[in-house]
N, C-alpha and C positions, 0 to 999 in steps of 0.2 A: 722670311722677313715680312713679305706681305699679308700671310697668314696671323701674326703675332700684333700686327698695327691694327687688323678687323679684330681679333680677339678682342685687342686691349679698349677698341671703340665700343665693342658688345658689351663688354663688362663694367662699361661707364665708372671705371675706379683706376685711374690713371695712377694714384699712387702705389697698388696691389699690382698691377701690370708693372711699373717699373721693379718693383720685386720680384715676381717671375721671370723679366727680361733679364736680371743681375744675376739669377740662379741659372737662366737657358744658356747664356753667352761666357758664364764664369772660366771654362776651359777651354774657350775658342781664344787664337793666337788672333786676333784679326783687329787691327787700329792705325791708327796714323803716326808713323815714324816720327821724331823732331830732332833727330841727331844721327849723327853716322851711323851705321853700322857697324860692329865687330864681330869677328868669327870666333867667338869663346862659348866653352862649355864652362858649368858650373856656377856659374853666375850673370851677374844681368848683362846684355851687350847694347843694348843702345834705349835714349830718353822717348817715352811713347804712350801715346793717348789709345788705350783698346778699346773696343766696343764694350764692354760689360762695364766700362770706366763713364761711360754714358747716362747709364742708369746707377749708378752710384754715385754720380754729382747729381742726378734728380733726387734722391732719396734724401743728400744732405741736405737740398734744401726745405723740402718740407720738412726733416729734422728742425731746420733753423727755424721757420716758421711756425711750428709748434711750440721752440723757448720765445721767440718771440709775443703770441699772442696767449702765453703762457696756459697753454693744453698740456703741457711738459715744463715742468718746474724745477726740476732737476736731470740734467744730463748724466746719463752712466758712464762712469770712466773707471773700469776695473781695474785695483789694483796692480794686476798682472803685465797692465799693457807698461807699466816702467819700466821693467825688467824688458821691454823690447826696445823701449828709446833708449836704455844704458846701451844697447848692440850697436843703436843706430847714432849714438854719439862717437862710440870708437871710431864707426865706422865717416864719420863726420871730423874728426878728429885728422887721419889717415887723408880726406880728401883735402884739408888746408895744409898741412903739417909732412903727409907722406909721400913714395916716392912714385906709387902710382895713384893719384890723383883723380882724372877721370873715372877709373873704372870703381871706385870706393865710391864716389857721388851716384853715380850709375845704380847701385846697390841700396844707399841711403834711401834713393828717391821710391825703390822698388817697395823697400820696408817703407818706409813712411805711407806709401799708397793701399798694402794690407793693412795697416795699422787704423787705417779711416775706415777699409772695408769692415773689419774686427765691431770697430766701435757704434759704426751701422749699423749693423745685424742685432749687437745689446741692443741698442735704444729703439730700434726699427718695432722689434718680436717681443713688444709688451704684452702681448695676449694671445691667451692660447689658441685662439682661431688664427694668429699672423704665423704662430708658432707653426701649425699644423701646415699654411699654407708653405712659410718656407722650408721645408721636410719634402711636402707633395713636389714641390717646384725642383729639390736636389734631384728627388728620384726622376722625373721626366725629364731632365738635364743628363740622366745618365741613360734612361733607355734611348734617348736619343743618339747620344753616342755608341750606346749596344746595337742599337737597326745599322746606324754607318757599320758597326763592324762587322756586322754579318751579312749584309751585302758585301762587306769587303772579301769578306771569306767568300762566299757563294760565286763571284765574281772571279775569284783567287786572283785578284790585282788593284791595284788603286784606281780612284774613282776621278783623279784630274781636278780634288780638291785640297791642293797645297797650299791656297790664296786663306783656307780658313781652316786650316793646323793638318792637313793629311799630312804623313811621314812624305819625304821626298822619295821620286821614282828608286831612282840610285839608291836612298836609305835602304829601302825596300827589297831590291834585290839584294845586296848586300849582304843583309838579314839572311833571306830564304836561304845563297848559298855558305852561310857558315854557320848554318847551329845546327844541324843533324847531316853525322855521318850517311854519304851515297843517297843520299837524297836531297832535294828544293823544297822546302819548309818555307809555305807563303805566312806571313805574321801582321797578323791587320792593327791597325791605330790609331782607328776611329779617327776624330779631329785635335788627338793632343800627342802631334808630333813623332810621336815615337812607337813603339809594342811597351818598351817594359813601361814607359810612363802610362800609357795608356792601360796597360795591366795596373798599377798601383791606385791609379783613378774609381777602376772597376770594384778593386779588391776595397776601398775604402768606403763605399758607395750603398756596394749590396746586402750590407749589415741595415742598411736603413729600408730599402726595400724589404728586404724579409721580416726585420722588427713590424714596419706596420701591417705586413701583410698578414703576421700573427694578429694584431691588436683589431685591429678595423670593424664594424661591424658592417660597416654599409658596403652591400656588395659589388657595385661598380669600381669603387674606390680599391676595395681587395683586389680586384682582377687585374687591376691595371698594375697595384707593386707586386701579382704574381708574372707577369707576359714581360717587367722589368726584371725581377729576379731569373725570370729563365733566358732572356736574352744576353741580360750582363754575363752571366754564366758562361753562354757558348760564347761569347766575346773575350773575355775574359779568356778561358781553353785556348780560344785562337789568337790569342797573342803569343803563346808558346813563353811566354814570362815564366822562369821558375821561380826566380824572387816574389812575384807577387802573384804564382801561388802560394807559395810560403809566406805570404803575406796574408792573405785571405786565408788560408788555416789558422792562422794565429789571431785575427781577428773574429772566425766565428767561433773559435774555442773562450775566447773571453766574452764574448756573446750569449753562449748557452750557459756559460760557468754564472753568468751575473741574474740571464734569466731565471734559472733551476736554483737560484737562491732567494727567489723571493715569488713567496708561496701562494699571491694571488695572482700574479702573471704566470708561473707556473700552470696554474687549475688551469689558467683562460687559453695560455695557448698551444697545452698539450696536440691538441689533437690538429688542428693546422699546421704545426711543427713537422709533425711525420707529413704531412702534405707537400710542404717544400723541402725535405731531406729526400724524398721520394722520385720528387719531381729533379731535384741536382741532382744524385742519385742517377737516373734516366739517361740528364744529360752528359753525365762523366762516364755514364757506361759506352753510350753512343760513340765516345771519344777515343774510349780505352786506350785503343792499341796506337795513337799519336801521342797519347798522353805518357805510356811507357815510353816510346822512341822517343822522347825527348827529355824525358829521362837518366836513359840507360846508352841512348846511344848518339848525345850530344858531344858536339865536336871539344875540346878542352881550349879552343883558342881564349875563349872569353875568361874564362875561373884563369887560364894562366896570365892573363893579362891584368885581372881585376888586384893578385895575387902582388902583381911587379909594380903595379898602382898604389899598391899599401904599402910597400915598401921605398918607393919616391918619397910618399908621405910621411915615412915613420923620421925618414932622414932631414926633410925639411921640417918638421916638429924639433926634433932636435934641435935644430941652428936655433930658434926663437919659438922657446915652448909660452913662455908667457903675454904676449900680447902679439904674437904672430905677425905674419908680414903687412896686413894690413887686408881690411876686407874686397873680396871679391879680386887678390892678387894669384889667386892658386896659380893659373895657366902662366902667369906673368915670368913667375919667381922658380918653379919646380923645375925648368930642364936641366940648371946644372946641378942639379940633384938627381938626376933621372938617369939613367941608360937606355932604359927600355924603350923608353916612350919615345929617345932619338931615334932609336934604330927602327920601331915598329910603324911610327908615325911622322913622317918626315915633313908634311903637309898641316899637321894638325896636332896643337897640345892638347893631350885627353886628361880632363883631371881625376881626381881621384872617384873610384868607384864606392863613396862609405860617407856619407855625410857627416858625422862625426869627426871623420880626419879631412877635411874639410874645412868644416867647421875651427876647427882645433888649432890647420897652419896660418887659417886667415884671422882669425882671432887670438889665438892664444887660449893658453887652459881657463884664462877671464871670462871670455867670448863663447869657449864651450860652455861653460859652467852656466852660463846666464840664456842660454837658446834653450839648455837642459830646464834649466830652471822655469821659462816661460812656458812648456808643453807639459812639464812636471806639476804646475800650479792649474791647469785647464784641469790634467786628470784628478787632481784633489779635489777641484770644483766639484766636476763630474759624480765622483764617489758620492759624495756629503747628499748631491740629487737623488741619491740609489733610495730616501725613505720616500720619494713622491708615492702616494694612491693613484695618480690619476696612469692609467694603464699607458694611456698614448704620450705623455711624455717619459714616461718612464723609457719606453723602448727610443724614444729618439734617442733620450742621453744617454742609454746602452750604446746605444749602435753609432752613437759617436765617439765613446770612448773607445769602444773594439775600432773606429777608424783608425782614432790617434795609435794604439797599437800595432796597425797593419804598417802606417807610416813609419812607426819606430825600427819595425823589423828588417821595412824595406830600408832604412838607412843604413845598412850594415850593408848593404849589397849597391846602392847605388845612391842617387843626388836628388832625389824626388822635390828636396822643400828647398830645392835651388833654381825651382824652375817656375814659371808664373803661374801656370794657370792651378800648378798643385799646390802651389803657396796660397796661393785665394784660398782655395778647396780646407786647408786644414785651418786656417783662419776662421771661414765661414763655419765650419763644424764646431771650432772653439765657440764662436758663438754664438748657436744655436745652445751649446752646454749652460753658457754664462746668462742666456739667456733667462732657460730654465729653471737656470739659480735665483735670478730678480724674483722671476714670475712665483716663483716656489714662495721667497720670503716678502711677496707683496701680498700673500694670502692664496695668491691662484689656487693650491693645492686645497683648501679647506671648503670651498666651493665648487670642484670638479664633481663629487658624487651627487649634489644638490641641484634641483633647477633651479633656475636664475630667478622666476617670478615665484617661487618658494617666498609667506610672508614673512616667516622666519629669520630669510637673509637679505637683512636690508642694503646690508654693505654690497653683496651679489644685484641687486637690482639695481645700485648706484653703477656698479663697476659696468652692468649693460649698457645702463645711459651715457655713461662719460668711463672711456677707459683709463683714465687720467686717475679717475677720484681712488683705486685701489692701489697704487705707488701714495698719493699723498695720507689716506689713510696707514697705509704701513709709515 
């Protein structure tokens, strides 16, 4: 902390520091309670002011201050984000009207606070330098969490930092003793809570590290998202997550699939490409023989439970397929629908392992259809960005689409966009996408291969002087 407040002095740019502090703190659990506590999985358990909520009421206001001494003339408000306030009326709706009440408000307030993060990020990363900065700011937000976890591994135990998101002691051993047969399998988790969440974080992450580390020219800048991509990696390995390895395969195959289709990024980063396939590669070899054993010789407690999990779910869909019990009621409403979860957990309602059914009892097929709908509309963004020239946005909006992907897959397997700090996370990555879109159709892209004091481009020498004038020109 006290390193980040001399940064932010050194850099005499307090609004760019409150940007980097919103991308450093995004995954940390760490704020001021204002309401009870509840012991719920799958959705929100109590009203709360977090640290990274800090610097995203500094950033509104200099937002505000820019419409007001009209620097900014028009605020971005993307289409897409209605389709999340329809969620957040059900779920509004449920808190006047339903039977669980609090914990629908609870939820409301959660969405309502990405939804300002969302709208931040559009109107924040009007230009390609904000753009770039917050890309740089994800990637050192995650090798930060890659050094916690690999001191957590090297350590093989937790660090006594539960106060800012370590998994709990207890979580911890728990873990090591039930995922591989006749062995203790220690599984690190960084500062977000969990292994598999912490695997999902990584797998979602290091599509963005490796995109620039292809594109970059400047070599410090390279080094540093290569020493992130190979840390997130062994971090990653040691979470022993097999969801979000299979989540991070599914994300770097849509990754090289989007890169290898387009022929100038292609030329540019062949050969840095085998550098970091080489380089994972190395670090997956080093692993092998833990990476098999957890594999091949993991215990069946979990896949049987996750199995008795969808089928609570499938029975409570049933009862109220269309507008579900109401949101953020999973835990509330499933045990007389449940066996398992009596007999296996007596102590604790575990909800569903599948976002989707999830999704599905607390909303309804409405509720799914319209969550579907808002991540579905990010990735159409996304696509339509795939004609940029400019090499380095391109790869961002690659590697944030291969995120949303990682996310999707890990939804089949667990509750990742139920939990805060990954909700921020896919939020911010949406829009860094929607960004790119502005920036793309305010001209950005027709001035990326030109220099600025080119006489040529007059509109490019307005847009250095005043970032404003290339939004009001388009």
């Amino acid at each position: 902390g006290g390193l980040f407040v001399i940064a932010a002095f050194l850099s005499g740019n307090l609004r760019l520091s409150c940007l980097w502090g919103l991308m450093l703190t995004l995954p940390l659990s760490v704020g001021l309670r204002l309401s009870q506590y509840q012991e719920r999985g799958g959705g929100e358990n109590a009203i709360r002011i977090e640290l990274c909520e800090v610097f995203l009421i500094a950033l509104v206001f200099f937002l505000a201050h820019d419409v007001a001494t009209g620097a900014i003339r028009r605020v971005r408000v993307p289409k897409l984000i209605w389709l999340w306030v329809a969620i957040m009326l059900l779920g509004t709706f449920t808190a006047f009207f339903g039977e669980f009440r609090w914990v629908a408000g609870l939820e409301v307030i959660r969405m309502f606070k990405v939804g300002v993060l969302f709208l931040v990020i559009c109107n924040e990363l009007r230009r390609r330098s904000t753009i770039l900065h917050g890309a740089a700011a994800l990637t050192v937000s995650m090798l930060v969490q890659a050094t916690v976890g690999v001191v957590q591994y090297l350590r093989g135990g937790n660090l006594g930092l539960e106060v800012l998101g370590e998994a709990p002691e207890k979580t911890s051993e728990i873990l090591a003793g039930n995922s591989v047969y006749g062995a203790e399998v220690w599984r690190v988790s960084g500062l977000v809570m969990h292994p598999n969440l912490f695997g999902i974080f990584l797998a979602s992450l290091l599509p963005l590290a490796i995109g620039m580390f292809l594109v970059r020219r400047n070599g410090l800048m390279r080094m540093l998202y290569l020493v992130a991509t190979v840390f997130g990696v062994v971090s990653l390995i040691a979470t022993f997550s097999r969801s979000s390895w299979l989540s991070f395969a599914a994300a770097m195959a849509t990754m090289l699939l989007l890169v290898f289709n387009h022929a100038e990024l292609r030329r540019r980063v062949l050969v840095p490409l085998i550098l970091a396939m080489v380089c994972m590669g190395a670090v997956g070899g080093a692993f092998s023989g833990k990476i098999v054993s957890r594999l091949v010789e993991s215990k069946e407690q979990a896949t049987t439970g996750r199995e008795a999990f969808k089928e609570d779910a499938r029975r409570l869909i049933a009862a109220k397929p269309i507008f579900g019990f109401g949101l953020n009621s999973y835990v509330d409403v499933v045990l007389p629908y449940s066996d398992f979860s009596r007999r296996s957990y007596p102590d604790w309602v575990p909800p569903v392992h599948h976002i989707y059914y999830l999704w599905w009892a607390d909303t309804g097929i409405v509720g799914l259809t319209l969550h579907l709908a808002v991540f579905a509309s990010v990735v159409l963004v996304g696509i339509t960005n795939l004609r940029i020239r400019d090499p380095m946005m391109l790869a961002i909006n690659v590697a944030c689409l291969a995120a949303i992907v990682a996310f999707f897959v890990d939804g089949f397997l667990s509750f990742p966009l139920r939990t805060s700090s990954l909700l921020r996370l896919i939020w911010v990555q949406s829009g860094l996408i929607v960004a790119i879109y502005y920036w793309r159709l305010g001209g950005g892209d027709s001035y990326a291969q030109r220099s600025p004091s080119d006489p040529d481009d007059e509109i490019g020498e307005l847009r250095e002087q005043d970032p404003a004038v290339g939004d009001r020109f388009a």
